[in-house]
OpenMM code with the backbone's topology and positions (N, CA, C; nanometers):
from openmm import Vec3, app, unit

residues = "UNK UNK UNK UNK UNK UNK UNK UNK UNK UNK UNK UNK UNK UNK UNK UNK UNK UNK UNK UNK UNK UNK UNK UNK UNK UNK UNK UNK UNK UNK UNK UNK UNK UNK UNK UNK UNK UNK UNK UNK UNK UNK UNK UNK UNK UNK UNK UNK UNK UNK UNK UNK UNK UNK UNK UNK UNK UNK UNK UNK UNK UNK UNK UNK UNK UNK UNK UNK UNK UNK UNK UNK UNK UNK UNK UNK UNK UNK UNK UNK UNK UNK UNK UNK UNK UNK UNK UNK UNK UNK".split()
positions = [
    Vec3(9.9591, 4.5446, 19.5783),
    Vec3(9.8726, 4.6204, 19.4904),
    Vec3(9.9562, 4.7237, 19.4160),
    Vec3(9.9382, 4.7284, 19.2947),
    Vec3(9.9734, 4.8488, 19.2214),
    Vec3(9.9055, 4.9562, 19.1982),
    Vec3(10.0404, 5.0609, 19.2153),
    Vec3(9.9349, 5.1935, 19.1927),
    Vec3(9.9186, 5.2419, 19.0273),
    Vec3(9.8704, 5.2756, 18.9759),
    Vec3(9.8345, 5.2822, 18.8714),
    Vec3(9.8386, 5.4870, 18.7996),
    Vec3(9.9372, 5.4866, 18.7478),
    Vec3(9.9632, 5.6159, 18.7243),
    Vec3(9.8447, 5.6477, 18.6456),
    Vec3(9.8249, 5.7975, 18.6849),
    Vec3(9.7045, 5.8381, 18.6216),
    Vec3(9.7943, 5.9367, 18.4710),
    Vec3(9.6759, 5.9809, 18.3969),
    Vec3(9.7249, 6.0470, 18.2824),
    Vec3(9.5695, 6.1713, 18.2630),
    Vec3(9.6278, 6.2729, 18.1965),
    Vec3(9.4950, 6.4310, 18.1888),
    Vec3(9.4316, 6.3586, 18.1056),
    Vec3(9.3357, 6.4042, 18.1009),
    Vec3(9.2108, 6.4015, 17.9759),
    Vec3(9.2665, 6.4626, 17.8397),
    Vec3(9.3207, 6.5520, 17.9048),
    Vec3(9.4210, 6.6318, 17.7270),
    Vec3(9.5052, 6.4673, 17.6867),
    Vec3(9.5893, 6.4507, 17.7539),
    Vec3(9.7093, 6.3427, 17.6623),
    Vec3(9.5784, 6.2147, 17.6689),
    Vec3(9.4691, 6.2011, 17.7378),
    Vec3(9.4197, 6.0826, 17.6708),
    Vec3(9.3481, 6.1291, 17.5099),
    Vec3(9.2828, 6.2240, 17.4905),
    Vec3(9.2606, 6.2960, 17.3851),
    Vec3(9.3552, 6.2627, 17.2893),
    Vec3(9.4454, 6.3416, 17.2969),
    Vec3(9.5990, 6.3580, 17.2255),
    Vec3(9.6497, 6.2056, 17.1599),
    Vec3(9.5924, 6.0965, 17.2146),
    Vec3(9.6558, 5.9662, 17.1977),
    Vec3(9.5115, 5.8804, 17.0841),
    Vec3(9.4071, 5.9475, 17.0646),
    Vec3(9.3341, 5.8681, 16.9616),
    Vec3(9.2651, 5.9605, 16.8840),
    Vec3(9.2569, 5.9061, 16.7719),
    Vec3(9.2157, 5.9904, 16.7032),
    Vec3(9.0245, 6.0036, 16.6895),
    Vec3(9.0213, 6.1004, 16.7796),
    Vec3(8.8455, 6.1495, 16.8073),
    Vec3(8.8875, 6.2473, 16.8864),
    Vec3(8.7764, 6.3489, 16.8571),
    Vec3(8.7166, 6.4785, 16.9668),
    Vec3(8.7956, 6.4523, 17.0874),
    Vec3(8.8483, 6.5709, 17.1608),
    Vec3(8.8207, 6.5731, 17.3045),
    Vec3(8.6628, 6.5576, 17.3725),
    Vec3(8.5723, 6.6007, 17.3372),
    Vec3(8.4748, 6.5796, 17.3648),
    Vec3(8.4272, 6.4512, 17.3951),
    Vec3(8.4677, 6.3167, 17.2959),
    Vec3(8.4345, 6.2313, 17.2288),
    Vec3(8.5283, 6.1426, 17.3951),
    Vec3(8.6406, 6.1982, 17.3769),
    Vec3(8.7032, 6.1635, 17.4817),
    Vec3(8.6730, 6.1614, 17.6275),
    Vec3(8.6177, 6.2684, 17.6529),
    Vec3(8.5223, 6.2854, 17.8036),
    Vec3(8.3975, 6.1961, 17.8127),
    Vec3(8.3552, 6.1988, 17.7051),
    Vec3(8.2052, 6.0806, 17.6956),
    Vec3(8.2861, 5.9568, 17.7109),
    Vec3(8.3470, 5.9104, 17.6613),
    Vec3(8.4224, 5.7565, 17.6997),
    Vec3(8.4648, 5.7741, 17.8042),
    Vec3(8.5440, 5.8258, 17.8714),
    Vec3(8.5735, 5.8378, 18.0024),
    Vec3(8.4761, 5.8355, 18.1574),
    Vec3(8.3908, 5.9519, 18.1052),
    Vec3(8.2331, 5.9551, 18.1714),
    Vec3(8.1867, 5.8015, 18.1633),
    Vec3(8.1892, 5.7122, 18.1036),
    Vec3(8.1091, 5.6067, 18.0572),
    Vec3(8.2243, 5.4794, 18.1675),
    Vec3(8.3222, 5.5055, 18.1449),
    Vec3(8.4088, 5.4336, 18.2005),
    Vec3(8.4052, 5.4373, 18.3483),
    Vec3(8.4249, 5.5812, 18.3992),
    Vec3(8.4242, 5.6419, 18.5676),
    Vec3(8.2228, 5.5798, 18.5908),
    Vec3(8.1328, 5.6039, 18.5629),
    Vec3(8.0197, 5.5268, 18.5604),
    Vec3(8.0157, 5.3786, 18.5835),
    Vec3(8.1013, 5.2836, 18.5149),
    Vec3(8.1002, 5.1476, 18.5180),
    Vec3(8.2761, 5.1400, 18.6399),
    Vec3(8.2774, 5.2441, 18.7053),
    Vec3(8.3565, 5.2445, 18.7760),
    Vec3(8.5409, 5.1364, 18.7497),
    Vec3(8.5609, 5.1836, 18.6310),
    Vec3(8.6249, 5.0954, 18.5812),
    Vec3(8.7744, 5.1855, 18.5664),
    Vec3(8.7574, 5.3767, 18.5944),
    Vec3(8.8576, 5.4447, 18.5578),
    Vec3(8.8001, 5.5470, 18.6987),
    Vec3(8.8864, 5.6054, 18.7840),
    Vec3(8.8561, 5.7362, 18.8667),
    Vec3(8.9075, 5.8868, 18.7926),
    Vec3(8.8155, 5.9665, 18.8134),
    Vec3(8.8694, 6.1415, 18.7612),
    Vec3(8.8418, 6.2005, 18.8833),
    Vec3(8.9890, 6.2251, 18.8948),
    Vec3(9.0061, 6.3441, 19.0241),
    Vec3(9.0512, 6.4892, 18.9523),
    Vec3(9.0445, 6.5409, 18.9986),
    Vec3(9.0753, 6.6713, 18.9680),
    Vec3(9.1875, 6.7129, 19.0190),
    Vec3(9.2814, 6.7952, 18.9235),
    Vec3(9.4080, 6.8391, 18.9870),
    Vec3(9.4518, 6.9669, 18.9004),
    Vec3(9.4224, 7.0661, 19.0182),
    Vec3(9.3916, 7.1929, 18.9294),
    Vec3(9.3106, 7.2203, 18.8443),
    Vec3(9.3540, 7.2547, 18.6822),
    Vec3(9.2888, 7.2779, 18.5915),
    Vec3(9.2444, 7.1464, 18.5073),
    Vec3(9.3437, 7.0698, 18.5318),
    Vec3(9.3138, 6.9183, 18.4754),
    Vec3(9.2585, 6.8230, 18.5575),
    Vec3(9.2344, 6.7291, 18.4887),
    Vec3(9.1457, 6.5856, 18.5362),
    Vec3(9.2198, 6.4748, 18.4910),
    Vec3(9.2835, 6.4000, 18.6372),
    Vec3(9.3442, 6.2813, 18.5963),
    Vec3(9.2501, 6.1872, 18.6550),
    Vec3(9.2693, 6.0959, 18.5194),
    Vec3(9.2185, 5.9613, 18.4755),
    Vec3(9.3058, 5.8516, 18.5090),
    Vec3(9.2632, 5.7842, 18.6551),
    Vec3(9.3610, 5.6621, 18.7014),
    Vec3(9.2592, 5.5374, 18.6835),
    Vec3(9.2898, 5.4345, 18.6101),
    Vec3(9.2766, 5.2271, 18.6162),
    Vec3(9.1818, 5.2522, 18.7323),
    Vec3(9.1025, 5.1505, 18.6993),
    Vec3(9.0225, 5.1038, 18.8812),
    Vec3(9.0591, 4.9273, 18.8880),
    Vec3(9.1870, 4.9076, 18.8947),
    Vec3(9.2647, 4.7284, 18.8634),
    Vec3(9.1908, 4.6498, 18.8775),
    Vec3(9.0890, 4.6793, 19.0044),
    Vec3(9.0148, 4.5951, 19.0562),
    Vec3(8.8964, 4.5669, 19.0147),
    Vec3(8.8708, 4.6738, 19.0042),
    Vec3(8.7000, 4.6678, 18.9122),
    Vec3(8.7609, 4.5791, 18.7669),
    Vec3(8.8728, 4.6105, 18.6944),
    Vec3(8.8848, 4.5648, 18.5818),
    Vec3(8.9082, 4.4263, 18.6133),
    Vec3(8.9530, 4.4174, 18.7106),
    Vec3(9.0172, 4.2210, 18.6702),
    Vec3(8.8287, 4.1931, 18.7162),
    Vec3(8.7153, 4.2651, 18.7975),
    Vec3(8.6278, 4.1464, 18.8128),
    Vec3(8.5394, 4.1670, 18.7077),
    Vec3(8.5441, 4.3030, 18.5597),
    Vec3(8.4889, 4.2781, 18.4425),
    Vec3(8.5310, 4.1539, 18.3202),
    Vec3(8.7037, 4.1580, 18.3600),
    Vec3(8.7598, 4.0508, 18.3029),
    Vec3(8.7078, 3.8857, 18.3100),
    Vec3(8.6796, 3.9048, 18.4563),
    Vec3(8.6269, 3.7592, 18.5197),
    Vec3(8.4608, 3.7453, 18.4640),
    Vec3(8.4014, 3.8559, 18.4732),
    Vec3(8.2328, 3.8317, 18.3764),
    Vec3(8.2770, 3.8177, 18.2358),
    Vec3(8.3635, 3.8767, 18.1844),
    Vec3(8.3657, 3.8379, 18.0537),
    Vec3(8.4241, 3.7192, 17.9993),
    Vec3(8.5522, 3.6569, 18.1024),
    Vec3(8.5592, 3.4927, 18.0762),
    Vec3(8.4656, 3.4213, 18.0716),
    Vec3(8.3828, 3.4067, 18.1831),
    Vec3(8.2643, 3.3787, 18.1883),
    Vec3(8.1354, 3.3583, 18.0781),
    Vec3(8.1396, 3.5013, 18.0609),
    Vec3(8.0482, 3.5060, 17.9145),
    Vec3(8.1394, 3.4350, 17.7732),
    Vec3(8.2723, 3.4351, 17.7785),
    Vec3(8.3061, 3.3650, 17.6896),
    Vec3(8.3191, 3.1948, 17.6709),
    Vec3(8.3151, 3.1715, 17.7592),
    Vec3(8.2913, 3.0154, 17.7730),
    Vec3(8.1408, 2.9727, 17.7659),
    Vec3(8.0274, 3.0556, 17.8101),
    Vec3(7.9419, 3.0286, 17.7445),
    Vec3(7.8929, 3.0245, 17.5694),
    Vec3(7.9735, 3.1700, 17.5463),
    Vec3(7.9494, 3.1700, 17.4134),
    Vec3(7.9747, 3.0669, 17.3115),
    Vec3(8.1266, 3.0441, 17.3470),
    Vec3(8.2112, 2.9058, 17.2731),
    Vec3(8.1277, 2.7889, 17.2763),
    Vec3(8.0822, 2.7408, 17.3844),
    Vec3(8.0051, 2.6167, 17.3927),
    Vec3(7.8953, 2.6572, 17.3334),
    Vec3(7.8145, 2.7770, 17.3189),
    Vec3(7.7111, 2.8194, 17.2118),
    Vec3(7.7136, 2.7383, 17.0606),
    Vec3(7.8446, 2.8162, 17.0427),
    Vec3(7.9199, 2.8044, 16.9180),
    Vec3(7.9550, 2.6908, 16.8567),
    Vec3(8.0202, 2.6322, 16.9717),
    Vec3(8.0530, 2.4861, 16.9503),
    Vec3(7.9436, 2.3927, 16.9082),
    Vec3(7.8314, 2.4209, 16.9887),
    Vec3(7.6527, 2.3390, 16.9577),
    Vec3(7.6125, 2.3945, 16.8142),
    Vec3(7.6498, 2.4928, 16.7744),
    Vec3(7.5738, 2.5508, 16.6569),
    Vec3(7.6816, 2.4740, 16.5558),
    Vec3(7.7909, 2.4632, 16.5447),
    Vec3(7.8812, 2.3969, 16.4424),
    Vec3(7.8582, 2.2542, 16.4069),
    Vec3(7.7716, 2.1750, 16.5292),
    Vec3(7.7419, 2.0565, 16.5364),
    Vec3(7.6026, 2.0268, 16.4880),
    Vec3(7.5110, 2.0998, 16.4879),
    Vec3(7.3902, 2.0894, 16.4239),
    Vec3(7.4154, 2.1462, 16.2601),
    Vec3(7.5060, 2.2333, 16.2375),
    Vec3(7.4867, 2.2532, 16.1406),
    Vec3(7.5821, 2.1308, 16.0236),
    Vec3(7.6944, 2.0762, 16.1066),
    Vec3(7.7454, 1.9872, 15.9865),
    Vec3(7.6404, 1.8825, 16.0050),
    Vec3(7.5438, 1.8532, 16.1185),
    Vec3(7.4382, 1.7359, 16.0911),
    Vec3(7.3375, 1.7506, 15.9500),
    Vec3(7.3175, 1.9119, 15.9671),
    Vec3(7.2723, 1.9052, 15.8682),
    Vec3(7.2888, 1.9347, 15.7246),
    Vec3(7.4284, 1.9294, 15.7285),
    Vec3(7.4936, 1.9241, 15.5610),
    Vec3(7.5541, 1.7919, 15.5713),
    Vec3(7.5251, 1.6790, 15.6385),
    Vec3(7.5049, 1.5160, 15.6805),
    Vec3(7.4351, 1.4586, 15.5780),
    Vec3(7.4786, 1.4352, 15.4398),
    Vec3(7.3426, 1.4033, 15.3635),
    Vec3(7.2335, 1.2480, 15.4321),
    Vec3(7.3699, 1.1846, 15.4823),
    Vec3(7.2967, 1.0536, 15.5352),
    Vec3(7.1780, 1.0991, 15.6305),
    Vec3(7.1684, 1.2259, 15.6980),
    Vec3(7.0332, 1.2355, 15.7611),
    Vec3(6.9281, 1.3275, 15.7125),
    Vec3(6.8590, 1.2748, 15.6420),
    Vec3(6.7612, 1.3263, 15.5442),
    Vec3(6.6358, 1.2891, 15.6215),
    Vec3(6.5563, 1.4059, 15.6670),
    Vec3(6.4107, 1.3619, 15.7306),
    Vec3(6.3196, 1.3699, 15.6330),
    Vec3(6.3189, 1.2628, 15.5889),
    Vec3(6.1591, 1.2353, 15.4436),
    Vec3(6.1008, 1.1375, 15.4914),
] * unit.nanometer
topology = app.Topology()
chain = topology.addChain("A")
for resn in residues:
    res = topology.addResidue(resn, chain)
    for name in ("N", "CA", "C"):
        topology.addAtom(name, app.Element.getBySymbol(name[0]), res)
């Protein structure tokens, strides 16, 4: 297992361009879907990976992507049927 260096809420701030504020709400949202931990250290708050939680969001979202594709794939197939001039329902 890897440990996963944490980084403050200031240098995650510091690294995109939005609010610090803006920055704690994404973070909040993240530590919620348990996907990032905030511990406290001193005056700051480090923000460490949760690896694990992420590889099993990774694994729902393969998931959801192979459904989608085969979605996709069905919708590409009805639609050249029906720019098919040979199948004309009259």
């Amino acid at each position: 297992r890897t440990l996963v260096a944490g980084v403050t809420v200031s240098q995650l701030a510091h690294s995109y361009d939005m609010s610090f504020a803006a920055v704690q709400k994404h973070v909040a949202v993240l530590e919620e879907a348990r996907l990032v931990t905030k511990e406290p250290r001193g005056r700051e708050r480090m923000v460490r990976g949760n690896p694990d939680r992420i590889r099993q969001a990774q694994r729902l979202l393969d998931g959801f992507e192979v459904v989608w594709r085969s979605r996709i794939d069905r919708l590409d197939v009805l639609l050249a049927e029906d720019d098919d001039p040979a199948s004309t329902d009259t």
